[in-house]
C-alpha positions in Angstrom: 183.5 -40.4 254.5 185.3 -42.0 251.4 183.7 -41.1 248.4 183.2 -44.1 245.5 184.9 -43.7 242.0 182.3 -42.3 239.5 182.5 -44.5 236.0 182.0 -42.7 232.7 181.5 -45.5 230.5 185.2 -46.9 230.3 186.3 -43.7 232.5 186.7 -44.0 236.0 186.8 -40.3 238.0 187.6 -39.4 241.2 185.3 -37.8 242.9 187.1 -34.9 244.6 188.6 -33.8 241.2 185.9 -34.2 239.8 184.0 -31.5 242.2 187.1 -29.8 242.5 187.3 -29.2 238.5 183.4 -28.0 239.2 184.6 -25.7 242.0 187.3 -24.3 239.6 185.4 -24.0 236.5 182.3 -22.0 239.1 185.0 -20.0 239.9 186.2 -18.7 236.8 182.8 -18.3 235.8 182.0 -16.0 238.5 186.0 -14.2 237.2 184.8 -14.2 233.9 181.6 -12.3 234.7 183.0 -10.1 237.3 185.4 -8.7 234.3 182.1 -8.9 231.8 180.4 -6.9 234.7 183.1 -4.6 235.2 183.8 -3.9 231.2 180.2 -3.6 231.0 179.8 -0.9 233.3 182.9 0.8 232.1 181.3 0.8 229.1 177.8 2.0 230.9 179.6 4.9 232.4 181.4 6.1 229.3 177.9 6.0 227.6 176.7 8.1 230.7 179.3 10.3 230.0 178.6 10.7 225.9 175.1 10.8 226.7 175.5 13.5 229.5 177.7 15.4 227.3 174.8 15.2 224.5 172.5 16.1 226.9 174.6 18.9 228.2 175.1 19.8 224.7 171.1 19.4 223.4 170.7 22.0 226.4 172.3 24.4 225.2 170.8 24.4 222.0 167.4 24.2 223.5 168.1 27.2 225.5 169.7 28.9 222.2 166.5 27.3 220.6 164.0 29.0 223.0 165.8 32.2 222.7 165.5 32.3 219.1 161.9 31.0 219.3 161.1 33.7 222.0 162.9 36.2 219.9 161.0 35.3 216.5 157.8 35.2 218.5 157.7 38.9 219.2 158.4 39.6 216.4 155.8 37.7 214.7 153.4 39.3 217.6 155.1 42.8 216.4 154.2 41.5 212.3 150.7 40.1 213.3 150.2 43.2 215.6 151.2 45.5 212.8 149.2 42.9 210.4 146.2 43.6 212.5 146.4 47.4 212.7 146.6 47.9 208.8 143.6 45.8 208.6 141.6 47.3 211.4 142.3 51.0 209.4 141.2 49.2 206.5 138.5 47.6 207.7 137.4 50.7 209.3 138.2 52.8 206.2 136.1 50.2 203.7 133.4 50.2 206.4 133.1 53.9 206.3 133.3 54.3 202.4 130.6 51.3 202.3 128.5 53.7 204.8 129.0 56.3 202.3 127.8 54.6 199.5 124.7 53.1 200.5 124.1 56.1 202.4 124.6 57.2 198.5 122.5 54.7 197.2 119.6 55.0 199.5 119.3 58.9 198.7 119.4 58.0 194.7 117.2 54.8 195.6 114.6 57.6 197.2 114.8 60.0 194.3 114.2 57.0 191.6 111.2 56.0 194.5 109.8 59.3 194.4 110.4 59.6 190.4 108.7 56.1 190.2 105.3 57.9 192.2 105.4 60.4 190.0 105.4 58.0 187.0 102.5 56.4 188.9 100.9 59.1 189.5 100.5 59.9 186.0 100.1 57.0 184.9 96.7 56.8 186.7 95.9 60.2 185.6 96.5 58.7 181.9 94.6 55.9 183.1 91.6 58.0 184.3 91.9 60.4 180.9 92.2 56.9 179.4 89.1 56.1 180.7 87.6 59.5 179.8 88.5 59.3 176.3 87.1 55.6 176.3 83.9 57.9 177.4 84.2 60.0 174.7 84.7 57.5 172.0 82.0 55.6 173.2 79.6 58.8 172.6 78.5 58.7 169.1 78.1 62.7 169.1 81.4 62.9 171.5 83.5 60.9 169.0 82.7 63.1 166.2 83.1 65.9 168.0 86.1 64.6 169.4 87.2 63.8 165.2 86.4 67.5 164.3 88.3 69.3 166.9 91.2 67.3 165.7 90.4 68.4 162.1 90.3 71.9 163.2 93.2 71.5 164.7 95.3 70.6 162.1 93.9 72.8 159.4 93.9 75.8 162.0 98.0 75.4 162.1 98.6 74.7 158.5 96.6 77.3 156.7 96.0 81.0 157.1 92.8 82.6 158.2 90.6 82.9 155.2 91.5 79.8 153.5 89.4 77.7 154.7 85.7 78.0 156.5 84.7 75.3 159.5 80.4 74.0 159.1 80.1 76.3 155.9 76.6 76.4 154.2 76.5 75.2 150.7 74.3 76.1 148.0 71.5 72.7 148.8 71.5 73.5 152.8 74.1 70.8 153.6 76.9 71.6 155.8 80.3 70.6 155.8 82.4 70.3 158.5 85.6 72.4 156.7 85.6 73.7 153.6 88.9 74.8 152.0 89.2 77.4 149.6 91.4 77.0 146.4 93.3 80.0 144.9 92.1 81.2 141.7 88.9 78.9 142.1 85.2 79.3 143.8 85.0 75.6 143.9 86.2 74.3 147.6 87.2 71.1 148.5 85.1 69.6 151.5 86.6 68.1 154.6 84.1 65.6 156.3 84.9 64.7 159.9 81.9 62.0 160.8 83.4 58.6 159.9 81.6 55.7 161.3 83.1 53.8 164.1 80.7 51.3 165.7 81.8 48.7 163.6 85.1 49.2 163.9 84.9 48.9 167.5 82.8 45.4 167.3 85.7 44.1 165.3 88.1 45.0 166.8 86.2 43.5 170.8 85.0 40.5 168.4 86.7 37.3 169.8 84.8 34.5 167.7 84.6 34.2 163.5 80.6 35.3 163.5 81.8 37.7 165.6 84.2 38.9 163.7 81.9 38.4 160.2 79.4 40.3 161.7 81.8 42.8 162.6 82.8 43.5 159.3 79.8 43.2 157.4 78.5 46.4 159.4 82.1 48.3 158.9 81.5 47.7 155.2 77.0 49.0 155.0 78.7 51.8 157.5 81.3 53.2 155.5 79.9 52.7 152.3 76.7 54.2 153.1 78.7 57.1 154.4 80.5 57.3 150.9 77.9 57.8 149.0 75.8 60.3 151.2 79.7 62.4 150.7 79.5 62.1 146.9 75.7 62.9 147.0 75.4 66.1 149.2 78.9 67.6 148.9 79.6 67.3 145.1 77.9 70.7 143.2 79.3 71.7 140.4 80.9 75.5 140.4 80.7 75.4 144.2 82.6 72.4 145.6 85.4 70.5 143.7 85.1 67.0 142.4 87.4 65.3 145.4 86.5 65.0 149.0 88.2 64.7 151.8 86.7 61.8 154.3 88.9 62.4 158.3 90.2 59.5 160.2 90.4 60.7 163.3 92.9 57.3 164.1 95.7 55.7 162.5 95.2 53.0 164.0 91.3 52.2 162.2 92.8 53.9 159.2 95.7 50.9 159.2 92.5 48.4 159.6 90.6 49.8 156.9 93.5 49.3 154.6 94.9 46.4 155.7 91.1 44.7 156.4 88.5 46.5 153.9 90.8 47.5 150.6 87.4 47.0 148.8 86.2 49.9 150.7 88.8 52.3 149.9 89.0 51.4 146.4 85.1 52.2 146.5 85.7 55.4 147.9 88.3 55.9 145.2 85.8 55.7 142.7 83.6 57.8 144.3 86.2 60.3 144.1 86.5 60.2 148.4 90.0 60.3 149.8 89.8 58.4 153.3 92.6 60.5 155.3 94.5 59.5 158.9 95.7 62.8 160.4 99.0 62.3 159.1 97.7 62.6 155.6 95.4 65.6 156.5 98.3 67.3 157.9 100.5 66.2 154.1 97.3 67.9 152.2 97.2 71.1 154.2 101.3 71.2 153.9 100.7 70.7 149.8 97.9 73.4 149.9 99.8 76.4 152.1 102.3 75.9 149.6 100.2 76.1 146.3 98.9 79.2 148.3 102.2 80.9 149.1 102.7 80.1 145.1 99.6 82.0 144.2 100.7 84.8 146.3 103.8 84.9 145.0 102.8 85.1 141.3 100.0 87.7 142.2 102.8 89.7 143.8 105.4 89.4 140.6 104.4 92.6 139.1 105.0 94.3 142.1 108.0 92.7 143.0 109.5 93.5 139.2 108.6 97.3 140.0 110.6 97.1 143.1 113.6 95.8 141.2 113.1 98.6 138.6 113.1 100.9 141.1 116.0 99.4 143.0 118.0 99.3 139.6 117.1 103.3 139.4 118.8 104.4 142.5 121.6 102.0 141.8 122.1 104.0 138.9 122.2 107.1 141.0 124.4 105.7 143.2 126.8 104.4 141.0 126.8 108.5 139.5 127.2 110.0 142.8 130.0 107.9 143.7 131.8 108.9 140.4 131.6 112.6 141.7 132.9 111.7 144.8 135.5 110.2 143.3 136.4 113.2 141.2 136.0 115.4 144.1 138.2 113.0 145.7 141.0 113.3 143.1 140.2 117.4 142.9 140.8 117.6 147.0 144.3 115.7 146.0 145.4 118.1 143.3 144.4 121.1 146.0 146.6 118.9 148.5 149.7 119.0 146.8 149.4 122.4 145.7 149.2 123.9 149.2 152.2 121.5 149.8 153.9 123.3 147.3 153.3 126.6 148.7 154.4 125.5 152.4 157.3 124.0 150.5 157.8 127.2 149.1 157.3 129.4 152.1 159.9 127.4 154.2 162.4 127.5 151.6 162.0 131.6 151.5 162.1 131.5 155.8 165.1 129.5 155.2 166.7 132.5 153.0 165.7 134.9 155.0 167.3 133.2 158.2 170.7 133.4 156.6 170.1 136.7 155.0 170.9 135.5 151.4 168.8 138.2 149.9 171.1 139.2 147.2 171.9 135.9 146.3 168.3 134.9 146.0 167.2 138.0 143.7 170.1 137.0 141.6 169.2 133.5 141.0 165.5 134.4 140.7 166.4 137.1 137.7 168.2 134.0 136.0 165.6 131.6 136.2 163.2 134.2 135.0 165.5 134.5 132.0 166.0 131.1 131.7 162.5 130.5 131.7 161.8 132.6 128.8 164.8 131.4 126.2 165.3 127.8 127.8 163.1 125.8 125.5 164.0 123.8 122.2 161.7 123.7 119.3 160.1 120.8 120.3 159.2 122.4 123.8 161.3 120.6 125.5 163.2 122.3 128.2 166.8 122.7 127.1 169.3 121.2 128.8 170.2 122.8 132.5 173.9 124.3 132.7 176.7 124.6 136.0 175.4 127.9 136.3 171.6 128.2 135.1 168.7 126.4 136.6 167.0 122.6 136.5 164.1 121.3 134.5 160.8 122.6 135.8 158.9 120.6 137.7 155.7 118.4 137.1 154.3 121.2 139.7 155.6 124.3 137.1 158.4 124.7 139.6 162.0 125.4 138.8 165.2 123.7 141.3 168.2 126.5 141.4 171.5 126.0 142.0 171.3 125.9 145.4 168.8 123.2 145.3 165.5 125.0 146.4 162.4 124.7 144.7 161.3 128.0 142.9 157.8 129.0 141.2 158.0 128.9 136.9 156.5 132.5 136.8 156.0 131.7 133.3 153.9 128.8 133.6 151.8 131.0 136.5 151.7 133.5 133.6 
């Protein structure tokens, strides 16, 4: 079957060429990617190959990588192992130390417990004496007794026996509660241990003004009142002395009554009453004991002056005795020396007589004689000792001979 001309605009192509160009060009296309395929997969295997090598490679250092990880894992087990031992012995050591302690604690925790119930014990026994003395104060007649004892109290340990007297009768029947004796005086000064306290005790429980007014209008009839029945029963002349003495048995009223009634102690100023707190009581007695150790001391002057006389007396003898001990002292020296002398002597004549130097000796002994009787100057001086004669005498009235022993001056024995 003829195939018709194909026309491309002016172009006329055969058809057999044409498809036979087609066939050509197919057929180095498929060429053309056979050798793309073929260069491709060249190209594929040598990146197989690089990447097999890297693999190979990565491998190894993973297997050199988990070595080193395994290795470096025991030892951190080893590290946190050891880790955990150190801290279990310290954990175990702080636990047992912080056993120790509060066992510690808890022991000192139940002494300060029991120290606390003994603090609470007494404090309600102070709380029941509290009460008790609340009693007592209460008690018009148990107050001042209460005020007296303390009175006593302090003048008992300040003064002797015999200074004072305790609810002495005076000359109008009135009794004091202490009467102190003065030295070199009959008159006594009197110690009144009654102060009023009712009023005291409203003011200080008063909580409103009237109260409070009230209060203190009663302290001021009360003490007054008891001011002047002081100056009128306990000042006699020749008996008593022109002070009194009016006990607070508080300091605490006695710092109200100056702070809160000055007009009252001025009064009793006037009146010639000292208002005393037991601080000041115990200042007066302290002033009085010694005014009376004074007295005593001055009645006991003439005595003690006769001592000294007395004392200066057998100094006097003492001073002489120990002169003439003294001199039998020096006398017991001389007598020394002397019977040194003698020994002297006697060992210098034992010493002759061991080396049989008898002539010798009576020869020398004839000379000093001799000497001893011409050997003196006018003056009486000894004279002056030759080769042959004998030495000086002695300050002992001994003579030195030529052969250098100490001889007796037989003259000065004479």
């Amino acid at each position: 079957m003829a195939l018709d001309a194909i026309k491309v605009g002016s172009l006329t192509l055969d058809p057999l060429l044409v498809i036979f160009a087609l066939a050509s060009l197919g057929v180095i296309a498929l060429i053309a990617l056979a050798i793309t395929l073929i260069v491709h997969m060249r190209g594929r295997r040598r990146e197989t190959q690089a990447q097999a090598s890297e693999l190979a490679e990565l491998k190894g250092r993973l297997q050199t990588f988990a070595e080193i990880s395994v290795a470096r894992q025991g030892d951190v087990a080893r590290a946190v192992n050891e880790r955990l031992d150190r801290m279990t012995h310290r954990v175990g050591t702080d636990l047992t130390e912080t056993s120790r302690k509060t066992h510690e604690s808890i022991a000192k925790l139940h002494e300060r417990l029991a120290v606390i119930d003994t603090a609470q014990k007494n404090l309600t026994d102070l709380s029941t004496n509290m009460v008790s003395l609340q009693e007592i104060l209460a008690n018009k007649q148990a107050r001042g007794a209460f005020g007296q004892m303390r009175m006593e109290t302090i003048v008992k340990d300040g003064l002797p026996k015999g200074a004072y007297t305790f609810q002495a009768t005076l000359s109008n029947g009135k009794r004091p509660d202490c009467l102190l004796h003065m030295p070199n005086s009959q008159a006594g000064v009197v110690i009144d241990a009654k102060f009023p306290l009712e009023g005291f005790e409203a003011f200080r429980t008063a909580r409103r003004d009237e109260e409070k007014k009230e209060a203190a209008r009663r302290v001021r009839i009360d003490v007054a009142r008891h001011v002047d029945g002081m100056a009128e029963r306990y000042f006699i002349a020749g008996e008593t002395q022109d002070t009194a003495i009016l006990f607070v048995p508080s300091e605490a009223i006695y710092v109200d009554l100056c702070e809160h009634f000055s007009d009252l102690v001025q009064k009793a100023h006037r009146a010639r009453i000292v208002i005393c707190a037991p601080n000041m009581l115990m200042l007066a007695v302290q002033t009085m004991q010694a005014i009376l150790k004074d007295v005593k001391m001055r009645e006991q002057a003439h005595l003690i002056q006769g001592e000294v006389a007395k004392l200066m007396d057998d100094m006097g003898r003492f001073r002489e005795r120990v002169l003439d001990l003294q001199r039998h002292f020096g006398q017991a020296n001389a007598d020394i020396e002397k019977i040194l002398t003698s020994s002297e002597r006697i060992a210098a004549r034992g010493r002759k007589i061991e080396t049989l130097d008898f002539e010798d000796a009576a020869t020398k002994e004839t000379e000093t004689i001799a000497n001893g009787a011409h050997g003196t100057n006018g003056n009486g001086a000894s004279a002056p000792a030759t080769d042959q004669g004998p030495s000086a005498p002695s300050p002992q009235g001994e003579r030195r001979g030529n052969g250098g022993i100490r001889q007796p001056d037989l003259l000065a024995e004479k």
